[in-house]
C-alpha positions in Angstrom: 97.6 88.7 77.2 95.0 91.0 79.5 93.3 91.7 76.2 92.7 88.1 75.1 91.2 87.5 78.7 89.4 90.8 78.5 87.6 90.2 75.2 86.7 86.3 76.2 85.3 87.7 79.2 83.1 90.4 77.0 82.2 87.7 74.4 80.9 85.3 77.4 79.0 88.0 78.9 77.6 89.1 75.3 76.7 85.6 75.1 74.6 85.3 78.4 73.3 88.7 77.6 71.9 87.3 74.6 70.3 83.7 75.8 69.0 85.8 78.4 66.6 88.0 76.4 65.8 84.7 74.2 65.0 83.1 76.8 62.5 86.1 78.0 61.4 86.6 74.8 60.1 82.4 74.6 59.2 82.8 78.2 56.5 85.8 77.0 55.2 84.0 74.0 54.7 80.8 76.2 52.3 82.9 78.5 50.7 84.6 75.8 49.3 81.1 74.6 47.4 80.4 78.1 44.6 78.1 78.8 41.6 80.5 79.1 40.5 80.9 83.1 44.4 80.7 83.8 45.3 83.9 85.9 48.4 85.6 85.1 49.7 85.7 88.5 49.6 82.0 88.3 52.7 82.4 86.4 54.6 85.1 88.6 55.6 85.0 92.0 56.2 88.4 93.9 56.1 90.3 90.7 58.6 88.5 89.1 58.0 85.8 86.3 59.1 82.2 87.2 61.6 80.6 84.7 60.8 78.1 82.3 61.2 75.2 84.2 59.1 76.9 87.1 55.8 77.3 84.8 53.4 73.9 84.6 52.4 73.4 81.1 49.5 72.1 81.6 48.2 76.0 82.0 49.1 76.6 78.4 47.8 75.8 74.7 49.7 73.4 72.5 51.2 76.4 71.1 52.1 78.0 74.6 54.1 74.4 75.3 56.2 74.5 71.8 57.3 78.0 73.2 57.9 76.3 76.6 60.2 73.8 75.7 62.2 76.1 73.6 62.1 78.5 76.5 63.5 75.3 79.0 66.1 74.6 75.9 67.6 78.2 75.7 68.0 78.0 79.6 69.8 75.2 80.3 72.2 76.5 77.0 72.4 79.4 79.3 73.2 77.8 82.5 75.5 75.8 80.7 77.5 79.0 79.8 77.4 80.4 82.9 79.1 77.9 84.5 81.6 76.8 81.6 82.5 80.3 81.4 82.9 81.1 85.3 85.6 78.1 85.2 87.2 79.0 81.8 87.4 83.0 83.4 89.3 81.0 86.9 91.2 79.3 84.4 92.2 82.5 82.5 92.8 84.2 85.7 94.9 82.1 87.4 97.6 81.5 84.6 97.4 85.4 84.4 98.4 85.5 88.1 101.3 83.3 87.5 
């Protein structure tokens, strides 16, 4: 039964792992389509780049905001997972422990 709850567990992280780099991927064609004058920094805070929901889309071209919105849909898919998956991998765990 360990390996049932073992391969759920890779699948779910395999998952993440992917909508993660999808989302990074939308997130960098997004700020590729910026309004000229628009600083990159504007974008970034502490080095980092801020997620989807983060970025204002007034700072980006039509096409920048087709990439943002698919950027904000592929996050909240990911959230979504995360926390489905936490509570399925309790769930999984707990009737393990039993």
């Amino acid at each position: 039964m360990s390996y049932i709850a073992t391969c759920v567990f890779v699948a779910w992280l395999y998952g993440l792992y992917f909508l993660a780099g999808r989302s990074r991927r939308q997130i960098r064609l997004a700020l590729d389509n910026r309004v000229p004058g628009t600083l990159p920094s504007d974008f970034s805070r502490l080095g980092f780049r801020k997620l989807a929901r983060n970025i204002d889309p007034e700072r980006l071209t039509e096409v920048g905001r087709v990439h943002l919105k698919s950027a904000l849909r592929t996050e909240e898919i990911m959230f979504v997972l995360l926390i489905d998956g936490f509570l399925l991998m309790v769930g999984i765990g707990a009737s393990l422990a039993k």
